[in-house]
C-alpha positions as CSV (number, residue, x, y, z in Angstrom):
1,X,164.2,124.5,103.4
2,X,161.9,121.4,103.3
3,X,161.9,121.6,106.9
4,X,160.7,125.2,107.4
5,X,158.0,125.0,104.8
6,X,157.1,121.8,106.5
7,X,156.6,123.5,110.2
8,X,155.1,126.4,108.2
9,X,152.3,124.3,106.8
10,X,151.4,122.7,110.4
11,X,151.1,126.6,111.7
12,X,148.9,127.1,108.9
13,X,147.1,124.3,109.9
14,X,146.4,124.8,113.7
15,X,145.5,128.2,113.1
16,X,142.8,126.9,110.6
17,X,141.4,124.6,113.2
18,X,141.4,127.0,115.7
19,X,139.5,129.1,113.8
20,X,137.1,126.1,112.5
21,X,136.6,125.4,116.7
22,X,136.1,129.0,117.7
23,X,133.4,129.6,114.7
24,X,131.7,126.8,115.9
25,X,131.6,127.7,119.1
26,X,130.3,131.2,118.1
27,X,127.8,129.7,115.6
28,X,126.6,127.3,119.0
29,X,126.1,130.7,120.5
30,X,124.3,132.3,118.5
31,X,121.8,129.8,118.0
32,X,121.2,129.5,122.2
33,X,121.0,133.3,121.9
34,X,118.1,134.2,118.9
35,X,116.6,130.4,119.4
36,X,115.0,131.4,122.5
37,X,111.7,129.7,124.1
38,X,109.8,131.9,125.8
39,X,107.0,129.6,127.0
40,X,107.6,130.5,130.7
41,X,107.7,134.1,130.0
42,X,104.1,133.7,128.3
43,X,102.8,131.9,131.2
44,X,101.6,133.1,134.6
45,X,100.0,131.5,137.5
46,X,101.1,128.3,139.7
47,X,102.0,125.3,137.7
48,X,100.2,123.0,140.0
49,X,96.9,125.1,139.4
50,X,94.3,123.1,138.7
51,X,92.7,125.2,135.6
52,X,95.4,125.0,133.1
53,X,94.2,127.3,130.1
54,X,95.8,128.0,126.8
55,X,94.5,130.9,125.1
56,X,95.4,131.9,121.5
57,X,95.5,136.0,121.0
58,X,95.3,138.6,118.3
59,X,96.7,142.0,120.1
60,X,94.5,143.8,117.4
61,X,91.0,141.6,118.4
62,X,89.0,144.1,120.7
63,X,87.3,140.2,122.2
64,X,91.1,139.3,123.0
65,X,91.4,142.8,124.6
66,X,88.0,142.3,127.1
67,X,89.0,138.1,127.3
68,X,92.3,139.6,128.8
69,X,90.7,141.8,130.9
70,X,88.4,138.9,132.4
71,X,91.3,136.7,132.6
72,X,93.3,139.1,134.7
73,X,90.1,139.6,137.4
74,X,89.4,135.9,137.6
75,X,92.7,135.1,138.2
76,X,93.2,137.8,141.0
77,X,89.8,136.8,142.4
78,X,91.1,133.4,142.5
79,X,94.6,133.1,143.5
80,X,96.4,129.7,142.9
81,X,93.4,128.4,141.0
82,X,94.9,129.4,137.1
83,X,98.1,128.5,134.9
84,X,97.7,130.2,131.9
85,X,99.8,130.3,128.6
86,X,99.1,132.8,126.1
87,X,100.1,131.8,122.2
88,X,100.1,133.8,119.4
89,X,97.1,133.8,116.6
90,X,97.2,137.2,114.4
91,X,94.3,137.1,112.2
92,X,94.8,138.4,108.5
93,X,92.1,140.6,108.5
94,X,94.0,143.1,111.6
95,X,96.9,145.0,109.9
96,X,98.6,145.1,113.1
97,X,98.5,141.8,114.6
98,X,101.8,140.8,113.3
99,X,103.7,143.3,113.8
100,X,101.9,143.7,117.8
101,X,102.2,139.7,118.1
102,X,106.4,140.8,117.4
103,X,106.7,143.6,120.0
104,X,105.7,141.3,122.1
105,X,108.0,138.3,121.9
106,X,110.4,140.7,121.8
107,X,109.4,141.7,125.8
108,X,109.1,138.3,126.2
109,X,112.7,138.3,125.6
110,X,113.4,140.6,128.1
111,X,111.3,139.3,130.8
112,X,108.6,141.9,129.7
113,X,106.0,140.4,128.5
114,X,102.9,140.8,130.5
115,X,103.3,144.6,131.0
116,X,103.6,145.1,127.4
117,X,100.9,142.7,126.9
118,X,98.5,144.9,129.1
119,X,99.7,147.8,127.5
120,X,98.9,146.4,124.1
121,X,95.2,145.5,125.4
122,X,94.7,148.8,127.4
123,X,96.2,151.2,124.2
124,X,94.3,149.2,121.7
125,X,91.4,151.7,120.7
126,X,94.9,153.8,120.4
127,X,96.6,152.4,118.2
128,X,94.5,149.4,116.4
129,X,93.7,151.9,113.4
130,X,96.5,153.5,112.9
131,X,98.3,153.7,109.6
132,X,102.0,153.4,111.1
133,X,101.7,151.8,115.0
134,X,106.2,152.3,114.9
135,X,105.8,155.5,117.4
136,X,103.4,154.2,119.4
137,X,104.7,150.7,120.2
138,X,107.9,152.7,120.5
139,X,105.8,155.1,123.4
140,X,104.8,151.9,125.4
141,X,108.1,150.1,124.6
142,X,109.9,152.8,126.3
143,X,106.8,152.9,129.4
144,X,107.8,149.1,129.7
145,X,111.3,150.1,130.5
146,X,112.8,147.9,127.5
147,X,116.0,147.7,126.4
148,X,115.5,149.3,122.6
149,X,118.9,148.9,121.1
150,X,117.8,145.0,121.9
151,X,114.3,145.5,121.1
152,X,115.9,146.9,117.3
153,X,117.9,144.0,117.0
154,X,114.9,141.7,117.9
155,X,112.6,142.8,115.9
156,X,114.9,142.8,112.7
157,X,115.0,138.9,113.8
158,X,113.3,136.8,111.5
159,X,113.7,133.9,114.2
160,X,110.5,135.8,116.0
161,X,108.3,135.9,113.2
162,X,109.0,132.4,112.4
163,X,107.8,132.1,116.3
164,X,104.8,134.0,115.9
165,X,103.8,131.9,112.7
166,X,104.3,128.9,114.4
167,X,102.0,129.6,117.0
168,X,99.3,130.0,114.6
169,X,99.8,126.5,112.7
170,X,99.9,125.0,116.3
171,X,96.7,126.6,116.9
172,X,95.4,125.8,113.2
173,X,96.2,122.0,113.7
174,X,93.7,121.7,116.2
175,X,91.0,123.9,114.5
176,X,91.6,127.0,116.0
177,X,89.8,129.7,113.7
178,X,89.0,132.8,115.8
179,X,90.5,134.7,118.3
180,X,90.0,134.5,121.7
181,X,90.2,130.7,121.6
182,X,90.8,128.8,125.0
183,X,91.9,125.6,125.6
184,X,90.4,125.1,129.3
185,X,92.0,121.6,130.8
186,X,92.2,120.9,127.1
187,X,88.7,121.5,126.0
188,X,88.0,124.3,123.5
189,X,86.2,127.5,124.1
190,X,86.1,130.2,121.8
191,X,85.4,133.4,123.7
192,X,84.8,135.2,126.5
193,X,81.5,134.7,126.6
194,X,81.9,131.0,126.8
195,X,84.9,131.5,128.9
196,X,83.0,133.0,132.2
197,X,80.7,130.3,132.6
198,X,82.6,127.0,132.3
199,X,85.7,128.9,134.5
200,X,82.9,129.6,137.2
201,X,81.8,125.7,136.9
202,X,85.3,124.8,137.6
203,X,85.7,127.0,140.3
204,X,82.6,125.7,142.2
205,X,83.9,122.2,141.5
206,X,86.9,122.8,143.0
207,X,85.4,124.1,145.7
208,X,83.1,121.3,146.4
């Protein structure tokens, strides 16, 4: 009797430890799953480039929407020249900057970022002030071809708002206060209109 109760209690014990293995394995999964970086999804343009710009956004910021718009030019105009890396910055004053700055880490996550990005810049006088922005993020999630059972799930994610937040203390820590900001081969330059004119003294640099 000893005996059986004996091999019973090792059973009982290698299943526990089986279980202990496999929920740690699914615990390891689950943090490479909804700890994602999307740095290289945010980030266009050849590595090598010798203009390496950082630029800190509010999707709601109609000087973020015309700094995109110049960005996107220069950068055709000037192919190989540009690595850019965009980070989020939602001001408190835009209603909408959160929640846009969301939709689109969630893109990111499906390797979707820049259209919904451009979509976001090129809607904005469309949905910047509305009440509810749901049904039209929804309309240019669905133009963006995303997944949405996994843009649901991603955007009930508090991992991506913690993202989002994150960008802005990054950006606060080195006195970012307004959106555009730039960080141009590491110097600061806070809109567009500042932008053009030290890009095109780069440009004629590199050209010399």
């Amino acid at each position: 009797m000893k005996k059986i109760n004996k091999q019973k209690t090792i059973l009982i014990l290698i299943f526990v430890c089986a279980g202990l293995v496999l929920g740690v394995k699914g615990l390891v999964g689950y943090l490479k799953k909804n700890f994602i970086s999307t740095v290289s999804e945010r980030s266009k343009g050849d590595p090598k480039a010798p203009i390496k710009i950082v630029e800190f956004i509010d999707f709601q910021c109609d000087a973020c929407a015309l700094g995109a718009e110049y960005l996107s030019e220069f950068m055709k105009e000037n192919p190989g020249a540009v690595r850019l890396e965009v980070k989020y910055f939602p001001l408190g004053k835009h209603s909408h900057a959160m929640t846009s700055a969301r939709y689109a880490e969630c893109a990111a996550r499906q390797s979707k970022f820049w259209l919904f990005h451009d979509l976001l810049f090129q809607r904005q006088g469309q949905w910047m002030h509305l009440d509810d922005v749901v049904d039209a993020f929804g309309l240019m999630a669905k133009e963006a071809t995303l997944d949405l059972n996994q843009l649901d799930l991603c955007l009930g994610d508090k991992a991506v708002e913690t993202l989002v937040k994150n960008d802005k203390k990054d950006g606060q820590a080195i006195e970012v206060m307004a959106a555009p900001t730039f960080f141009v081969n590491e110097k600061k330059i806070v809109g567009k209109a500042n932008l053009e004119p030290e890009l095109n003294r780069l440009i004629k640099d590199i050209g010399k």
